[in-house]
DRENMIFI-311332 format. One line per 2 residues: number of its first residue (from 1); their letters; for each residue x, y, z of N, C-alpha, C. Coordinates in steps of 0.02 Angstrom, whole numbers. Example, Ala and Ser with C-alpha at 12.3 -4.5 7.8 and 13.67 -1.06 7.14 Angstrom:
BEGIN
1 = AS = 660:-284:390:615:-225:390:660:-165:390 | 642:-112:354:684:-53:357:645:2:394
***
This chain:
BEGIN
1 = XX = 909:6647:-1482:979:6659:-1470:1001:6723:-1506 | 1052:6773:-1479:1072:6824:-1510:1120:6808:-1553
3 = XX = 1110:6830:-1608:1190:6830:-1658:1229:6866:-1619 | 1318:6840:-1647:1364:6861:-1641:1368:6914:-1686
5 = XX = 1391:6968:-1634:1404:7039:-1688:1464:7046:-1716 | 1467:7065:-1753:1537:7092:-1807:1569:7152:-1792
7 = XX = 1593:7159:-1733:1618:7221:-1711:1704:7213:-1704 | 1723:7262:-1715:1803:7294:-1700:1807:7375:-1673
9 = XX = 1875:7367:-1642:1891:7430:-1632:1967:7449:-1621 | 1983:7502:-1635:2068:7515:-1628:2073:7557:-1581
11 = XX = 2105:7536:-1524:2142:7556:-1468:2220:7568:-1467 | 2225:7592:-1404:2311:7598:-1391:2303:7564:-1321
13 = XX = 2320:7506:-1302:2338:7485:-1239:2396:7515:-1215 | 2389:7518:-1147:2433:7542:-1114:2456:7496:-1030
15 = XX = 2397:7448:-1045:2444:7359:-1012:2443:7326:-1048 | 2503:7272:-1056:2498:7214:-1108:2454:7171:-1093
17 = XX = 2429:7150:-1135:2375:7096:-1155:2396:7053:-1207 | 2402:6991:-1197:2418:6947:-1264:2355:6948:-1293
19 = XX = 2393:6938:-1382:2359:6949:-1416:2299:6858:-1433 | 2253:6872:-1447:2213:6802:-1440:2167:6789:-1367
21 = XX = 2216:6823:-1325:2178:6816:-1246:2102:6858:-1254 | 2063:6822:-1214:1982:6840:-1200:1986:6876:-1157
23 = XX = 1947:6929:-1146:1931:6975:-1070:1870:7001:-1081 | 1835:7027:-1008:1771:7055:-1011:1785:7150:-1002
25 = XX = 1831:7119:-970:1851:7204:-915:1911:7233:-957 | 1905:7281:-974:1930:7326:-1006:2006:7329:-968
27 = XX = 2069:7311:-988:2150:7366:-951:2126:7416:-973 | 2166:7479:-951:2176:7543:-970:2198:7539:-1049
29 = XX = 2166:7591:-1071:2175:7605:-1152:2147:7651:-1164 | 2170:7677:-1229:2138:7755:-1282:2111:7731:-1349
31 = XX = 2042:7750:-1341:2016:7725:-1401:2032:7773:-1474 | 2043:7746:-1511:2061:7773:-1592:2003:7790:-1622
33 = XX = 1960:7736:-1628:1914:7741:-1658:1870:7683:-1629 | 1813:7695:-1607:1756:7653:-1583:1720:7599:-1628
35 = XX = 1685:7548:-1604:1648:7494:-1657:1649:7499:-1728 | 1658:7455:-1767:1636:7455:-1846:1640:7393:-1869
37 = XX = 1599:7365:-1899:1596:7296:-1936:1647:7279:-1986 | 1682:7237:-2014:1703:7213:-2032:1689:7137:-2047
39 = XX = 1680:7144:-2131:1682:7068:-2178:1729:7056:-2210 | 1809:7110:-2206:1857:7078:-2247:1915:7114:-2232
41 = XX = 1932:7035:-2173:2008:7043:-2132:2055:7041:-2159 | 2059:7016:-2217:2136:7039:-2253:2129:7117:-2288
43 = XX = 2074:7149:-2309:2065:7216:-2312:2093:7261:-2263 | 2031:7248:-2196:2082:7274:-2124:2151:7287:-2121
45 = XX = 2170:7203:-2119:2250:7223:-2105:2283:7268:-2141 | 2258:7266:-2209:2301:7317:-2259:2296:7349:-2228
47 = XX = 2235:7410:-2226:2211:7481:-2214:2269:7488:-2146 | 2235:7453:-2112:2280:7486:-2041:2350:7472:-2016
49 = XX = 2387:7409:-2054:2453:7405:-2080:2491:7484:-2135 | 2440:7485:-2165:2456:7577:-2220:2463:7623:-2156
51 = XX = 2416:7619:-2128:2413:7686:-2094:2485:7698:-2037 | 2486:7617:-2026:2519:7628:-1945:2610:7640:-1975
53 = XX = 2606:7618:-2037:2690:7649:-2091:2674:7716:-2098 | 2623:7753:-2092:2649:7831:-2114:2641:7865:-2059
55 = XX = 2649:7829:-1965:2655:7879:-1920:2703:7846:-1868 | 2750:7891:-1859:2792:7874:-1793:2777:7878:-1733
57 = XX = 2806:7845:-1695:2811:7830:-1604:2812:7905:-1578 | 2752:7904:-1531:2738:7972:-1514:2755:7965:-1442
59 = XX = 2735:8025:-1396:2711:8010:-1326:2656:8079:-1284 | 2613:8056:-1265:2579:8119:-1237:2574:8108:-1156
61 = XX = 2534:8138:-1122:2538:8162:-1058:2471:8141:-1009 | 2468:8118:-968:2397:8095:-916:2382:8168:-898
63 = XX = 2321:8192:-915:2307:8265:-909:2271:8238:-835 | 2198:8299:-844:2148:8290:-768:2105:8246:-782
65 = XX = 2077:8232:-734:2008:8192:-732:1940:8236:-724 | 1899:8213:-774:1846:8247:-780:1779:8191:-769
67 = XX = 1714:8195:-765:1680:8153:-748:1634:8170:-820 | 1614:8119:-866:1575:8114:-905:1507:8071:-897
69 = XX = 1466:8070:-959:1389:8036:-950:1355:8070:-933 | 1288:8060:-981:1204:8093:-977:1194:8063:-887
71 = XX = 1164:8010:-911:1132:7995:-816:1159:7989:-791 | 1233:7935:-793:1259:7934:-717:1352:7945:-753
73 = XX = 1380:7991:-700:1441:8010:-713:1500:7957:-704 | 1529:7960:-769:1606:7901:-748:1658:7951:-761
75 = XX = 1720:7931:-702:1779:7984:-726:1821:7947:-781 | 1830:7984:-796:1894:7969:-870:1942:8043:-852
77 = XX = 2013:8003:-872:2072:8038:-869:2075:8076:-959 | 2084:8147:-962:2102:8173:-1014:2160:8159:-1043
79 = XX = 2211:8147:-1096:2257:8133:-1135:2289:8206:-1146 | 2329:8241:-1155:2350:8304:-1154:2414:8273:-1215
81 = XX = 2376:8266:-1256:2407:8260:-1327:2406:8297:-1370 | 2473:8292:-1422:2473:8353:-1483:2458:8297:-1533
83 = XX = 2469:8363:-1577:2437:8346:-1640:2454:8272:-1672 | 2509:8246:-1662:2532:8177:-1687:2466:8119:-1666
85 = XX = 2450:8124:-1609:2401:8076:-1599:2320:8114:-1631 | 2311:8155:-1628:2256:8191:-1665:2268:8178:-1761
87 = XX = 2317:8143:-1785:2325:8134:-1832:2321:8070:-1845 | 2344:8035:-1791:2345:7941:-1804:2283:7934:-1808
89 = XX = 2229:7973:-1756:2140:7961:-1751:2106:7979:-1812 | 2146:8037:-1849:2109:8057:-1915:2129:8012:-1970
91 = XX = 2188:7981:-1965:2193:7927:-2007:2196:7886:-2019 | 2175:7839:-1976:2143:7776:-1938:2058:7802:-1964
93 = XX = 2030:7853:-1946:1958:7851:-1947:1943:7865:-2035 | 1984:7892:-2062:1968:7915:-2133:1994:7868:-2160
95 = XX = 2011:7823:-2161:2053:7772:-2197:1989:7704:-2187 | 1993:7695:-2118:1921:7660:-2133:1853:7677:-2165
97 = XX = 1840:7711:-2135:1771:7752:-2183:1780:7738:-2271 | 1825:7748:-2283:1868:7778:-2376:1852:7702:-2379
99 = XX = 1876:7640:-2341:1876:7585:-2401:1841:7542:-2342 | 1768:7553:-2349:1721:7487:-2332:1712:7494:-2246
101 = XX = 1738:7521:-2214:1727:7502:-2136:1685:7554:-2096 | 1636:7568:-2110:1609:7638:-2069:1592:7629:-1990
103 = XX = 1628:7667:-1961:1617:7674:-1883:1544:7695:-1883 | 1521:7660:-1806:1458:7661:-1793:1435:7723:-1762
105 = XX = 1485:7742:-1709:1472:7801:-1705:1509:7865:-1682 | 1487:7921:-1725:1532:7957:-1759:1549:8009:-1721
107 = XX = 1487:8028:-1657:1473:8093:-1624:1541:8106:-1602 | 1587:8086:-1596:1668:8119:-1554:1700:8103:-1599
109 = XX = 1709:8098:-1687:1761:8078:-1717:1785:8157:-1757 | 1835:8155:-1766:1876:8214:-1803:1900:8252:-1771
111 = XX = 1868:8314:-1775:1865:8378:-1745:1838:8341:-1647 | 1798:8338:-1637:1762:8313:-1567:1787:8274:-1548
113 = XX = 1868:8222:-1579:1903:8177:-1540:1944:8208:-1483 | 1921:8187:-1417:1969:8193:-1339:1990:8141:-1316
115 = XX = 2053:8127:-1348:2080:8054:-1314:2074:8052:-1241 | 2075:7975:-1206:2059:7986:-1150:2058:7915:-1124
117 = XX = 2066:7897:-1054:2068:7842:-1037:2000:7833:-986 | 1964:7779:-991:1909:7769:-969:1933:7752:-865
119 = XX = 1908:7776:-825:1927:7746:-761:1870:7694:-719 | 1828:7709:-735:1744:7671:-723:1714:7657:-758
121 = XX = 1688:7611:-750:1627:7585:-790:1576:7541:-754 | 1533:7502:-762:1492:7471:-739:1514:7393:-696
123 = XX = 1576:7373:-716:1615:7327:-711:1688:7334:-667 | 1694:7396:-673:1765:7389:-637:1774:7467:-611
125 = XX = 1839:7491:-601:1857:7562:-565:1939:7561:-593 | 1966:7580:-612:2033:7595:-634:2061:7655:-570
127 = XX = 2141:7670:-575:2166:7703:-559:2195:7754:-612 | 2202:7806:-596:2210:7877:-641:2273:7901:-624
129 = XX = 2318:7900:-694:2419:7911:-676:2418:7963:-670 | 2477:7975:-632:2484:8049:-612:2474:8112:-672
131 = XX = 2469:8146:-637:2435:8211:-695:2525:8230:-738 | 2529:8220:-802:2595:8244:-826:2632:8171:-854
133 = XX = 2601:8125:-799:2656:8059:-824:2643:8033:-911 | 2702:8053:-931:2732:8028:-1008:2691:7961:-1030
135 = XX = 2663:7945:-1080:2642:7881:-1097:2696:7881:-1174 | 2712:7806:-1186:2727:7817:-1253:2700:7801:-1281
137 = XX = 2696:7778:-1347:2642:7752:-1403:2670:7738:-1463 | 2675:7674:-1465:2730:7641:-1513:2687:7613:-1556
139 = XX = 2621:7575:-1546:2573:7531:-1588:2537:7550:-1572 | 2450:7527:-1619:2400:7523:-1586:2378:7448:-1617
141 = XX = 2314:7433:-1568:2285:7370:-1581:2228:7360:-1598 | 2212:7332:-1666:2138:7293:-1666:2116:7237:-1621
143 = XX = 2063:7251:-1597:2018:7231:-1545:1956:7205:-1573 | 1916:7136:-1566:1858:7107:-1583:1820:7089:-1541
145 = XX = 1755:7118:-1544:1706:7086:-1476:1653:7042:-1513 | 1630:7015:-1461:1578:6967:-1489:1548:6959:-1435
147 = XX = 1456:6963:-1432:1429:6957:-1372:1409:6874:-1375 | 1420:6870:-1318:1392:6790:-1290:1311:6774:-1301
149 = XX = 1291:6743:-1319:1224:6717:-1312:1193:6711:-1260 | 1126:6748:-1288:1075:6750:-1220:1112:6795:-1163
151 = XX = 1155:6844:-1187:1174:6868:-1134:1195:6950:-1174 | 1210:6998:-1110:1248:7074:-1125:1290:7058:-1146
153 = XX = 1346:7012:-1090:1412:7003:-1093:1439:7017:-1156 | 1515:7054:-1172:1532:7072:-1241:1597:7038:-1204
155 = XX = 1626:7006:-1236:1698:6970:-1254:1743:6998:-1289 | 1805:7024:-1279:1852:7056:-1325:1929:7023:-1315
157 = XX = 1954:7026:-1390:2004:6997:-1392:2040:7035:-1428 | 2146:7038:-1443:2165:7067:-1461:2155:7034:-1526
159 = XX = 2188:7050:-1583:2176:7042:-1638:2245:7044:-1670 | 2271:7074:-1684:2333:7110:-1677:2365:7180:-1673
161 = XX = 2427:7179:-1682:2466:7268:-1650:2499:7280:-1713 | 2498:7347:-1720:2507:7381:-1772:2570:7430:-1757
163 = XX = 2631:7419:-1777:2692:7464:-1759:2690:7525:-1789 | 2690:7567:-1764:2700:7629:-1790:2771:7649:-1829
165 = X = 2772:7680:-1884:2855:7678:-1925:2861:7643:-1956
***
């Protein structure tokens, strides 16, 4: 049997999802910062409770769609964001790193972060908002997966939302 992995991640949804609810298939969302283990959830909450008090409610823009991936191409919508959200990602990602949580992987963090909304994947096909349409961004959310036994399948649940301000 496979262990259950210890994974999290901080997103910005952009459909509601109750928090506690199970899903396989991804809503639309912008990832913050990708996978990292976690052994100490009242730590978490601090860290990313700190962070989400020292940045306000932003809003950026549905840029173009570009097609990413080595072998086979998925489109993802670009984010045409300023610096406010290029700052929530740097301090969300440096804040974990600093006390105990190291992201797994790093290749697009900092400098190399392009927010962005995923439209395909192996599982589903999304629709892509018009090029320009306003998103706001009031919270973001911790997210927990856990793969099922004897199986790929990864399970994710919200965790909770983090108000910005």
């Amino acid at each position: 049997m496979a262990a259950e992995r210890n994974e999290h991640l901080v997103v910005i949804m952009l459909k509601p999802v109750p928090l506690g609810q199970e899903f396989e298939i991804w809503e639309p969302h912008i990832t913050i910062v990708p996978w990292f283990p976690c052994d100490n959830e009242d730590g978490l909450d601090k860290v990313l409770a700190t962070v989400a008090s020292r940045h306000k409610t932003l809003s950026v823009k549905a840029g173009k769609v570009e097609e990413w991936g080595r072998k086979e191409k998925y489109p993802v919508q670009i984010i045409d964001s300023d610096w406010r959200l290029l700052s929530l990602h740097m301090d969300v990602f440096n804040s974990l790193e600093k006390n105990g949580f190291p992201i797994h992987q790093k290749d697009f963090m900092g400098e190399k972060y392009l927010p962005h909304i995923a439209l395909r994947n192996r599982l589903q096909k999304g629709r892509e908002l018009p090029q320009g349409k306003e998103i706001q961004i009031g919270k973001f959310t911790l997210v927990r997966q856990r793969r099922l036994k004897d199986s790929s399948r990864m399970i994710k649940s919200l965790v909770r939302d983090y108000e910005l301000g």
